[in-house]
C-alpha positions as CSV (number, residue, x, y, z in Angstrom):
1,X,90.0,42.9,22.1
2,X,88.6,45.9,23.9
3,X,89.9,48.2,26.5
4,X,87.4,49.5,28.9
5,X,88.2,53.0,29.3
6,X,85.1,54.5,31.5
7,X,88.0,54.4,34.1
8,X,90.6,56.6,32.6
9,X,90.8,60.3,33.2
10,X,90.9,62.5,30.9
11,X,91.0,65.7,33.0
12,X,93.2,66.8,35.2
13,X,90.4,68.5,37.0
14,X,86.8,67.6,38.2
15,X,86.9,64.1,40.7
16,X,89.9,61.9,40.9
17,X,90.1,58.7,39.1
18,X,88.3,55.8,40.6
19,X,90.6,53.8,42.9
20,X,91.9,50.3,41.3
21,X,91.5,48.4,44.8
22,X,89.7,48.0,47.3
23,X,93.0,48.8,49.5
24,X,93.4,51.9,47.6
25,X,89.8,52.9,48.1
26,X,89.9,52.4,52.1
27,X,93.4,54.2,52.1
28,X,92.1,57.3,49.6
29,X,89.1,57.8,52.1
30,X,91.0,57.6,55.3
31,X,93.8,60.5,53.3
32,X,91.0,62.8,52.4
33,X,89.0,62.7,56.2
34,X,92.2,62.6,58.0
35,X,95.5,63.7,55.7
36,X,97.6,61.1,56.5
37,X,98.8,60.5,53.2
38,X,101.1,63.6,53.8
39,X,102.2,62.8,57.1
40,X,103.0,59.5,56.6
41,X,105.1,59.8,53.7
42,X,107.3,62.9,55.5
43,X,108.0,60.1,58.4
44,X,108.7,57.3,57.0
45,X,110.7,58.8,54.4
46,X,112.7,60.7,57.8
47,X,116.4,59.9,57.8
48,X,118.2,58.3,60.9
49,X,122.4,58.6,60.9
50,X,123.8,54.9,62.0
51,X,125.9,54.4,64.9
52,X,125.5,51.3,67.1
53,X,125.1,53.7,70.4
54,X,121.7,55.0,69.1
55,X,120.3,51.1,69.6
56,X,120.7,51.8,73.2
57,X,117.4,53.7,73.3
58,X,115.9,51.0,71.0
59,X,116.7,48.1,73.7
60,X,114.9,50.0,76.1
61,X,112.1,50.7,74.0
62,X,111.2,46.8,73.0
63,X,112.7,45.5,76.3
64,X,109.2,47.8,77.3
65,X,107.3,46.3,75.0
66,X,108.6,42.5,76.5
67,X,107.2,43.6,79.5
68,X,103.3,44.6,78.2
69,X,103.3,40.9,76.3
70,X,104.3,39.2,79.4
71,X,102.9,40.9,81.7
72,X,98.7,40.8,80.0
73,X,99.9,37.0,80.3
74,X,100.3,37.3,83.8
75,X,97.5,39.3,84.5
76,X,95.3,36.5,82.8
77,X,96.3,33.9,86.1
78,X,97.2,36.8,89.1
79,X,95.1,37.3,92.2
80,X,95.6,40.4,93.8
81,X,94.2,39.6,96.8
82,X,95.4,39.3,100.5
83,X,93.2,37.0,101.7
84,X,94.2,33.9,103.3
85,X,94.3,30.8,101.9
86,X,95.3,27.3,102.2
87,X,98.2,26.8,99.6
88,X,97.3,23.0,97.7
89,X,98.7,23.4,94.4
90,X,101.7,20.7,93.2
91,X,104.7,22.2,94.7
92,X,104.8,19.8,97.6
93,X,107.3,21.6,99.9
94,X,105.0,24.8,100.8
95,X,101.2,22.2,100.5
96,X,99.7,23.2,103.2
97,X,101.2,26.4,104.1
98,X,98.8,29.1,104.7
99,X,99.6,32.2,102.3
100,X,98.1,34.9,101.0
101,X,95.5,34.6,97.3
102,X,98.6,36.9,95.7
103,X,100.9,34.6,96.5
104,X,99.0,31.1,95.7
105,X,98.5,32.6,92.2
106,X,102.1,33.3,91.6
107,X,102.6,29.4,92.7
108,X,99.7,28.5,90.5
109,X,101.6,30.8,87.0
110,X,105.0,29.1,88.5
111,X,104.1,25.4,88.7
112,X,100.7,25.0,86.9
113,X,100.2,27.3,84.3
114,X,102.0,25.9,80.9
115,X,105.0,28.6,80.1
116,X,103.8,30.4,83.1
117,X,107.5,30.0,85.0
118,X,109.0,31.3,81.7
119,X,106.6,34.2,81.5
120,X,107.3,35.3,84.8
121,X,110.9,35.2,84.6
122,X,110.9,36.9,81.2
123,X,108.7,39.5,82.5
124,X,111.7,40.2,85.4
125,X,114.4,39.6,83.3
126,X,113.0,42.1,80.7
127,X,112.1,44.7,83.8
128,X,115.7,44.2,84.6
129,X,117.1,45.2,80.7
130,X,114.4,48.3,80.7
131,X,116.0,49.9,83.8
132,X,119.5,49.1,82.4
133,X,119.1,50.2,79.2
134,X,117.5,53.4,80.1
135,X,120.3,54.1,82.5
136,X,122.7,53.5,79.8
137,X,120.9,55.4,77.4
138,X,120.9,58.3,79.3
139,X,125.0,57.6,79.9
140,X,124.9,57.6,76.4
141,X,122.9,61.1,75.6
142,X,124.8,62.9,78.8
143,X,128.2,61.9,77.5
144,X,127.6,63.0,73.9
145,X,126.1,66.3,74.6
146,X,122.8,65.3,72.9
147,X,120.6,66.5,76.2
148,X,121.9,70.1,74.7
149,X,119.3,72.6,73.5
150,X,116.5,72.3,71.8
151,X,116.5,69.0,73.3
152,X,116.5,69.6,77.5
153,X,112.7,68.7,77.9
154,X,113.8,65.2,76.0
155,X,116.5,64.3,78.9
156,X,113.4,65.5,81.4
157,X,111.1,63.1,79.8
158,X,113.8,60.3,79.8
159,X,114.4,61.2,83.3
160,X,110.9,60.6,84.2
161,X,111.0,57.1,82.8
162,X,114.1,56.0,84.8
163,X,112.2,57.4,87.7
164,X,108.7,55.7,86.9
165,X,110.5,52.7,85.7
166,X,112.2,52.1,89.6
167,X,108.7,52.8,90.8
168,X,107.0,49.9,88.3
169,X,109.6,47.0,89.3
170,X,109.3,47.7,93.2
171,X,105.6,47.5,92.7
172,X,105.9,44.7,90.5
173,X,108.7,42.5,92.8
174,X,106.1,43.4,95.8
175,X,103.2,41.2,94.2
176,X,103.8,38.3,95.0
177,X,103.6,38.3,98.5
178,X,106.6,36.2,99.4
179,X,108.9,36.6,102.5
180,X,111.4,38.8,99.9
181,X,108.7,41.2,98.7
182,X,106.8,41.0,101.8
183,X,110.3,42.6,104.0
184,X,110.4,45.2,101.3
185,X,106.8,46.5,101.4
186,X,107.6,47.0,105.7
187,X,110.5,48.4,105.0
188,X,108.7,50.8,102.4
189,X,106.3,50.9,105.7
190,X,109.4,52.2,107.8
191,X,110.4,55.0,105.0
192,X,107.2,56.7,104.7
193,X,106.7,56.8,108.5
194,X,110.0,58.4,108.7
195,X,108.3,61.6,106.9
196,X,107.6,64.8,109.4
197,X,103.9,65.1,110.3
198,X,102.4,63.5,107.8
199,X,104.2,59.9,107.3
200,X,101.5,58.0,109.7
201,X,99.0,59.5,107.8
202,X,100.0,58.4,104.1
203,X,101.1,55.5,105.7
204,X,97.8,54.2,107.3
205,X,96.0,55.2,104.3
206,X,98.8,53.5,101.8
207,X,98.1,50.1,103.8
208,X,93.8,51.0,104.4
209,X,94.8,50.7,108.3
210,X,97.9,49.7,110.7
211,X,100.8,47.3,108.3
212,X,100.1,45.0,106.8
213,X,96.5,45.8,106.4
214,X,94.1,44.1,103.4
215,X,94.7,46.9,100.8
216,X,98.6,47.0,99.9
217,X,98.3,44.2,97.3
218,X,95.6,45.2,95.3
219,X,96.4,49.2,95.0
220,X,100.1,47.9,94.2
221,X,98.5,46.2,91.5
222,X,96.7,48.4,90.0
223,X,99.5,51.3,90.5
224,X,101.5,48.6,88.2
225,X,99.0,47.2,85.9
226,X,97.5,50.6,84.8
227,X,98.4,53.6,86.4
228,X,102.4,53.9,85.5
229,X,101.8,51.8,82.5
230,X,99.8,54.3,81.0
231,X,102.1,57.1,82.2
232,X,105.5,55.4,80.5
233,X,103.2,54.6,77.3
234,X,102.7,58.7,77.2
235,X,106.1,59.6,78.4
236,X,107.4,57.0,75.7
237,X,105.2,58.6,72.9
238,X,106.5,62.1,73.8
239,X,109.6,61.0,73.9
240,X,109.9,59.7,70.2
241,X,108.0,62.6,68.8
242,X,110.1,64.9,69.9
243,X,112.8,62.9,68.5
244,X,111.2,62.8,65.2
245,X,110.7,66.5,65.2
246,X,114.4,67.9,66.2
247,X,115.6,65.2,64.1
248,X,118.3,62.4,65.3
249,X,121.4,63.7,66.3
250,X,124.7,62.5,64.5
251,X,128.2,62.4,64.9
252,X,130.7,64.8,63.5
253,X,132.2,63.4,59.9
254,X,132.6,64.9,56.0
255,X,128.9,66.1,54.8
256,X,127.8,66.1,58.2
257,X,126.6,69.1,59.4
258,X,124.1,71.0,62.1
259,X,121.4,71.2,59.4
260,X,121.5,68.2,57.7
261,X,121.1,63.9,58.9
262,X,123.3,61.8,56.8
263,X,121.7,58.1,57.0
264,X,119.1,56.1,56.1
265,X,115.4,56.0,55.8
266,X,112.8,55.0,58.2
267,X,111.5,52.7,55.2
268,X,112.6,50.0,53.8
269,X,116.3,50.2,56.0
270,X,115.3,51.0,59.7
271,X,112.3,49.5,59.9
272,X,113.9,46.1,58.8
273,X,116.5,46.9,61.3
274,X,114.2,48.0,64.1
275,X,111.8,45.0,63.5
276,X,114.9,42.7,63.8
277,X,116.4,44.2,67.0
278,X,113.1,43.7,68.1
279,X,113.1,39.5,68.4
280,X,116.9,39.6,69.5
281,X,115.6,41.6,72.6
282,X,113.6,39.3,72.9
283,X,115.2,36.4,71.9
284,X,117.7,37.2,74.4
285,X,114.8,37.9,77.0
286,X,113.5,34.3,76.3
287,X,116.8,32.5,76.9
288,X,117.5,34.5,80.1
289,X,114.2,33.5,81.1
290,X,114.2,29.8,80.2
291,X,117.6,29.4,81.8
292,X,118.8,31.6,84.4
293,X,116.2,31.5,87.6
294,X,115.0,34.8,88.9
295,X,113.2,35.3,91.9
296,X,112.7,31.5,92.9
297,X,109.4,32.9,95.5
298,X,108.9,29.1,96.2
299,X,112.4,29.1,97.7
300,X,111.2,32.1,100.3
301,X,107.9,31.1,101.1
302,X,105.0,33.3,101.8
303,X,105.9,36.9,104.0
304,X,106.1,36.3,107.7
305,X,107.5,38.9,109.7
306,X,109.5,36.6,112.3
307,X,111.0,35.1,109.7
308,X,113.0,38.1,108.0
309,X,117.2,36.9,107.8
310,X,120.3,38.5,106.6
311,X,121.2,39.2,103.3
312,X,117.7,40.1,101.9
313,X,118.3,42.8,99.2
314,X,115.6,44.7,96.5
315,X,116.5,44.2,92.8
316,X,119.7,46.0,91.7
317,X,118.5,49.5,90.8
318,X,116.8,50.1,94.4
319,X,120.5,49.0,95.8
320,X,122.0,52.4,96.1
321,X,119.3,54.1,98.5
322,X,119.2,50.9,100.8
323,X,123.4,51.1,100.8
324,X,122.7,54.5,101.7
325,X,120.6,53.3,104.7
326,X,123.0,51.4,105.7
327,X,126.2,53.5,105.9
328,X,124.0,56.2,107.7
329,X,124.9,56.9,110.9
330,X,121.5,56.6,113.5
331,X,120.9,59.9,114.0
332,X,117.6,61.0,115.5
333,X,116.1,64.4,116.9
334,X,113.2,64.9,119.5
335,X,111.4,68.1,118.0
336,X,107.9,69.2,119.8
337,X,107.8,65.9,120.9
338,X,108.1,64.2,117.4
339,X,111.0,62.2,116.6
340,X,112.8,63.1,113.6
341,X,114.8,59.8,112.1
342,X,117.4,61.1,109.8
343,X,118.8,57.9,109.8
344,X,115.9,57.0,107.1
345,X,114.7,60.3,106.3
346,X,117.8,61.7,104.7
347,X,118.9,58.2,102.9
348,X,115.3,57.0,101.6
349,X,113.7,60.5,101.2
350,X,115.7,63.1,100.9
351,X,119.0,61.5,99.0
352,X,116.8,60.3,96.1
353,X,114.8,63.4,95.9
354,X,118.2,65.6,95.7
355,X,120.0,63.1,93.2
356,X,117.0,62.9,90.9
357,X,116.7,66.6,91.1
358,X,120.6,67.1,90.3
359,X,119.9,64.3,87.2
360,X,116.4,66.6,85.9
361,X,118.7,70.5,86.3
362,X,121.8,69.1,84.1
363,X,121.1,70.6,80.7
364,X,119.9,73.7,82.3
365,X,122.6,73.8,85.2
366,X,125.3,73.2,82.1
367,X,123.5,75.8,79.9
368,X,123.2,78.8,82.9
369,X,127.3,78.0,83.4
370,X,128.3,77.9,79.3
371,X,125.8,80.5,78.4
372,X,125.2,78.4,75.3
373,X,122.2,79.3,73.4
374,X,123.1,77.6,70.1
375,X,121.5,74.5,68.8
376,X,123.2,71.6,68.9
377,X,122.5,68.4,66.6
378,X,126.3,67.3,66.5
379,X,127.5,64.9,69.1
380,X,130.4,65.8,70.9
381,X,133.3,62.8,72.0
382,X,133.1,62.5,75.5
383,X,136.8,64.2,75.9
384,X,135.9,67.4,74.3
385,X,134.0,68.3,77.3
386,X,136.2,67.5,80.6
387,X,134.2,69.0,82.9
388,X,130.8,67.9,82.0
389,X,132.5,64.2,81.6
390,X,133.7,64.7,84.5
391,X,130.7,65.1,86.6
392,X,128.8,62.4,85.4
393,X,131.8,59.9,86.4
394,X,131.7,61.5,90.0
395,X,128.2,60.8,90.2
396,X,128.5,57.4,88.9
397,X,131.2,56.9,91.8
398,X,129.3,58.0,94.5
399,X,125.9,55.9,92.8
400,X,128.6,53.0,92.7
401,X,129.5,52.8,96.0
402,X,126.1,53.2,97.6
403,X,125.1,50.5,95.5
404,X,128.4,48.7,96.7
405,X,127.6,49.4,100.5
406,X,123.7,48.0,100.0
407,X,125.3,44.8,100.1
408,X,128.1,45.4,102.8
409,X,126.5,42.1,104.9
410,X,127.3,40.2,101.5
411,X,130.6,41.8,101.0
412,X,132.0,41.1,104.6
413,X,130.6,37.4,104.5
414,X,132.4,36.4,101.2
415,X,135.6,38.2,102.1
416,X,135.7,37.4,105.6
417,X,136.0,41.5,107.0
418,X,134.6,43.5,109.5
419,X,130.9,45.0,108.5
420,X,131.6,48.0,110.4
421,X,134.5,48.4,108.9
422,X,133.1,48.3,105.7
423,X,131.0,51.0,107.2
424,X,133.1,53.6,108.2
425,X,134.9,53.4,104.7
426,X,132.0,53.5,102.8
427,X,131.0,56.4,104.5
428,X,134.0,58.2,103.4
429,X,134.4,56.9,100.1
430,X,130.8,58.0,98.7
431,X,132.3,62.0,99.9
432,X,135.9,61.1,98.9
433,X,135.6,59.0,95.9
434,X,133.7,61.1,93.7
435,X,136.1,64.2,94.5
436,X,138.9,61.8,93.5
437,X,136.9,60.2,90.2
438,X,135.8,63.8,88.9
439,X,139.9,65.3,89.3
440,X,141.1,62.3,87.4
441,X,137.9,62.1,84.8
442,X,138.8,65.8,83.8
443,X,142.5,65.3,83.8
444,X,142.2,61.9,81.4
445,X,140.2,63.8,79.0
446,X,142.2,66.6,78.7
447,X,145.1,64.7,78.1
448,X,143.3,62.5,75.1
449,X,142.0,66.3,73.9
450,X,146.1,66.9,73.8
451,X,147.0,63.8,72.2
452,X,144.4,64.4,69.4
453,X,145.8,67.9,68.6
454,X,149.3,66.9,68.6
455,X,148.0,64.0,66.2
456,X,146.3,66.0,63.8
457,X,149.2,68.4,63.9
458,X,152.3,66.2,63.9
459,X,150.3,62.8,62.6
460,X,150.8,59.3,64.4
461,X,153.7,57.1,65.0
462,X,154.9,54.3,62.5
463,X,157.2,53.2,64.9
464,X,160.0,53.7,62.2
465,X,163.0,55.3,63.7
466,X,165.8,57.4,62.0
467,X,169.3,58.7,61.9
468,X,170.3,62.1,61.2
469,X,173.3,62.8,59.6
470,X,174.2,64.3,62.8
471,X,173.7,61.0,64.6
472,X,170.2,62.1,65.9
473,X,167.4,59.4,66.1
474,X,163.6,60.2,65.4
475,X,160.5,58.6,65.2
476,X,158.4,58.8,61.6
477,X,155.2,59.7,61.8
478,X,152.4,59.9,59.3
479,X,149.2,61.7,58.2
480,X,146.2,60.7,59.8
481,X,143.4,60.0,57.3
482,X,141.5,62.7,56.6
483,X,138.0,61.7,58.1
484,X,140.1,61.1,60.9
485,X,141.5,64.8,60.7
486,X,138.1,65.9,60.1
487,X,136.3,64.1,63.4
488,X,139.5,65.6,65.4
489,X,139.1,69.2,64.3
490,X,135.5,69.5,64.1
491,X,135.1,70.4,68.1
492,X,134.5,73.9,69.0
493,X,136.7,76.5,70.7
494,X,134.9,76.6,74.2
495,X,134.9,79.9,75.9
496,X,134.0,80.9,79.4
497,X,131.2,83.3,80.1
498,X,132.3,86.7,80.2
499,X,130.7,88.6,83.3
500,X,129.1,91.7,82.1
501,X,130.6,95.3,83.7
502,X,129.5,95.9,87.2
503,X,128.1,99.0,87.1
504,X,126.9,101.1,83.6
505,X,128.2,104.3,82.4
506,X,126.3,105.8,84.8
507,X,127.3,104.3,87.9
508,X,124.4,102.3,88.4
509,X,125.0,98.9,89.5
510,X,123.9,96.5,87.2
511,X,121.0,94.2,88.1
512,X,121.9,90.4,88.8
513,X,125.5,91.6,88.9
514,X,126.5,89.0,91.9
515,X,124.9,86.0,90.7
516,X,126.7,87.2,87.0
517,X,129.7,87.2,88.5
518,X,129.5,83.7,90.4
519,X,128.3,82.8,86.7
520,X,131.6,83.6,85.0
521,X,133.6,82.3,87.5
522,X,131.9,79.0,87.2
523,X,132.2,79.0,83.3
524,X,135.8,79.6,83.8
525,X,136.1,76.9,85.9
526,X,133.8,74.5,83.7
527,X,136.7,75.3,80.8
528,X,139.5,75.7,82.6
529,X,142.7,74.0,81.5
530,X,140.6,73.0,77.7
531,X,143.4,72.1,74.8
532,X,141.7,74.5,71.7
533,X,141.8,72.6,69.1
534,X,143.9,73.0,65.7
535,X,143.5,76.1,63.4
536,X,143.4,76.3,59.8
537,X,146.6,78.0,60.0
538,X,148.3,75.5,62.1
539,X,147.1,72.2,60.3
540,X,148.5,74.5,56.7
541,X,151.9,75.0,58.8
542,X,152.1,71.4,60.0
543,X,151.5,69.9,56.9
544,X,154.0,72.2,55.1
545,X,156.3,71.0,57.7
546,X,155.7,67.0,57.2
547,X,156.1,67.6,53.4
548,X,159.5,69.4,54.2
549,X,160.5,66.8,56.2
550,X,158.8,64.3,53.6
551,X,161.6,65.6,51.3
552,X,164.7,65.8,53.0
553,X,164.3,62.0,54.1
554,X,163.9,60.7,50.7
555,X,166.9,62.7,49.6
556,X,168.7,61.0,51.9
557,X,167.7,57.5,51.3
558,X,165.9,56.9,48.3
559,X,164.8,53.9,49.7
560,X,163.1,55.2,52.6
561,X,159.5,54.1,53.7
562,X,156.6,56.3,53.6
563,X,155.7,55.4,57.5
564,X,153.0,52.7,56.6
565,X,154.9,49.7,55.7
566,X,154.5,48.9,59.4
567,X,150.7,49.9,60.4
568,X,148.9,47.9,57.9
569,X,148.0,50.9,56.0
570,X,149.0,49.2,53.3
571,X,151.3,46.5,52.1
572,X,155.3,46.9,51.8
573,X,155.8,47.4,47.9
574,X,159.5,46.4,46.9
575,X,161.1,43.2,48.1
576,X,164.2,44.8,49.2
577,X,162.4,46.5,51.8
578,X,161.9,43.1,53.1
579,X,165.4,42.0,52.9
580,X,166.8,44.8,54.2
């Protein structure tokens, strides 16, 4: 037998050794033109720390990818077109009916396409889970303190795709036409008409002439089939490249520390796991969409302006700004002899503009006040920061009830109230509610950040009480375990910004020194009333203590428990414990 051996090297230097494969061939060429080889082992090599909160960001992510399948479906059947047109397809009850092409075609995917009903409802349902997830995710990252630096332009980039996401499903519900759709586009109308000198304008060229125009349809369309699409697929790309490069966040725990990731690989472990995350999305997406009806246009008919009722409302997250235009009092100015509505101006223009603004400045409004400058790749429990958990609850109030109040009609038909009394409380609660939300918020998590120190200190209750020989009774309590010591104690003393002097030694006022001062005093207030947590010294002291204690009760009963025959710690050794 002979062994063909023209193929072996027997150098290292000179050319490499002839590829076995043709695989290996295409993949050496494409490594030494591009240098991929490198890269791609680094990333996929990259460790991700486990926790089932970081699969909030991956719901959104495929729930997005559920929307591009669907919607190049849709796209193949969709007329974006507002020309009239006699409606003839096989749903009987609207034969006849004149409508617009947009419309017709939605029938046609509904009733006439095979799987075009289920594709359509997937493609809302899955609309529905991106804007929820992404809201949640960003719960999620504000409440763990991983928007914190060097990570700020990541919570701008997620902020932008909440933002662009709202945008792409009103443009998407508006396609088809229907009497739903249809009284949101002229109410869209109404809000950019109640803009100062130029709302007419952008209007009339929004609509390519006086509402409802010929043009609305098709630039909605292509605003949601290409224009924002292509913006969220760069925003998403950002987005995970910046995760890759600061590295995934993790939560506190034994090994785990600001410059490491304890987890698991990219490959073979997360992309297994991503890949099978991937069909429960949208294996859920499918079922939703096969059997809960969404958007039933055939039910509402094509838009007619005379035939607008109560109790028409957007999707969910567009609730909170038309809540907001409800509860607002009509207030209106005459001004050069333009009418300024602040009855929609403020609500529909102004309100989301400030809120998303307020969402954007966070990091950076938290960073000015703390004067933190560290880098931060440990997660932080939302109790160890009061205040900051704090204000995200009050804004979720006051979000809460405007989205309540957008369906005040709804809420005073099914309990049988008073709509303007609905009204006026809603218009007190979105001021009052959020004060109240943020002064309990910061109270509840500064008791739980008192609780965990005295449990770390003193250890938990067994619910084992004692006799003293004086006739005293106490409560046992145990050790925690020590990861659970080690999650408790791994929060950092907080301390408030220190305001630097007001003048120098020379008597010269120091620059900024107002706005320093205003600075400290809000840093004080941001940690006011914080529990610090335990000291080395005080955990050696406490558990010095317990061990003293420890003592003295076995002395005096040599039968006494250890404090976990009770907590399932672990099982009750001795049968006459259990007779006793």
């Amino acid at each position: 037998m002979t062994i063909d051996t023209s193929k072996v090297a027997t150098t290292t230097t000179g050319t490499a050794a002839t590829a076995p494969t043709r695989t290996g061939a295409v993949a050496n060429w494409a490594d030494e033109r591009l240098g991929l080889g490198t890269v791609m082992k680094k990333n996929l090599r990259k460790v991700f720390p486990d926790h089932w909160s970081f699969m909030l960001g991956e719901i959104a992510l495929w729930s997005f990818v559920v929307l591009l399948l669907t919607g190049v479906f849709l796209t193949l059947w969709y007329d974006p077109s507002m020309a009239e047109t006699e409606y003839t397809g096989s749903y009987a009850p609207l034969r006849g009916i004149e409508m617009s092409q947009g419309m017709a075609s939605t029938l046609h995917i509904s009733f006439d396409v095979r799987g075009g009903l289920l594709m359509r409802q997937m493609h809302h349902w899955a609309a529905m889970l991106f804007i929820a997830a992404m809201m949640v995710h960003l719960l999620r990252v504000y409440f763990t303190g991983a928007f914190r630096k060097p990570r700020e332009l990541n919570w701008v980039i997620g902020s932008l795709l909440l933002l662009l996401g709202t945008l792409e499903g009103f443009t998407g519900y508006s396609l088809p036409d229907d009497l739903l759709s249809g009284t949101g586009i002229r109410a869209a109308d109404g809000f950019v008409k109640s803009i100062p000198v130029v709302g007419t304008y952008v209007s009339f060229f929004l609509f390519g002439g006086e509402f409802p125009g010929d043009s609305i349809i098709p630039r909605l369309y292509i605003i949601h089939v290409l224009l924002i699409p292509g913006i969220l697929l760069g925003l998403i790309a950002a987005h995970m490249l910046l995760l890759v490069y600061h590295k995934h966040t993790q939560w506190p725990g034994p090994g785990r520390t600001e410059e490491n990731v304890v987890g698991f690989p990219m490959l073979p472990v997360y992309a297994a796991k991503a890949g099978g995350f991937f069909f429960v999305v949208f294996g859920v997406t499918a079922i939703m969409g096969g059997l809960l009806t969404i958007n039933p246009i055939w039910r509402y008919g094509p838009y007619d302006p005379t035939k607008v009722t109560a109790g028409s409302q957007p999707d969910w997250y567009m609730g909170w700004p038309d809540g907001a235009l409800r509860i607002m009092p009509g207030i209106e100015t005459e001004l050069f002899g333009y009418t300024l509505s602040w009855n929609v101006l403020i609500p529909i223009i102004i309100l989301p503009g400030l809120m998303f603004t307020i969402l954007l400045m966070l990091p950076f409004i938290e960073n000015w006040i703390t004067g933190d400058k560290r880098d931060h790749h440990l997660l932080e429990r939302p109790r160890d920061a009061p205040t900051r958990t704090a204000l995200m609850v009050a804004l979720m109030t006051f979000y809460g009830l405007m989205w309540a109040a957008g369906g005040n009609d709804i809420i005073a038909i099914r309990f049988d109230l008073s709509i303007n009394q609905i009204t006026y409380f809603m218009r007190a609660a979105v001021f009052i509610g959020p004060v109240i939300a943020f002064i309990i918020a910061r109270r509840w998590c500064i008791s739980l950040q008192r609780k965990d120190r005295e449990d770390v200190l003193h250890g938990y209750e067994t619910g084992i009480i004692m006799r003293s020989p004086e006739g005293g009774f106490s409560e046992r309590h145990a050790p925690l375990p020590q990861e659970s010591v080690y999650t408790l104690t791994s929060r950092e003393d907080t301390k408030a910004y220190a305001a630097l002097p007001a003048t120098d030694a020379n008597g010269v006022d120091a620059p900024n020194g107002r706005i320093d001062r205003v600075r400290a005093k809000l840093s004080q207030a941001w940690f006011a009333h914080d529990v610090a947590p335990a000291t080395r010294e005080e955990l050696d002291e406490a558990h010095h203590h317990a061990e003293h204690a420890h003592e003295l009760q076995g002395a005096l009963d040599g039968r006494s428990a250890d404090g976990h025959q009770y907590d399932g710690k672990h099982a009750v050794e001795g049968d006459h414990l259990r007779n006793d």
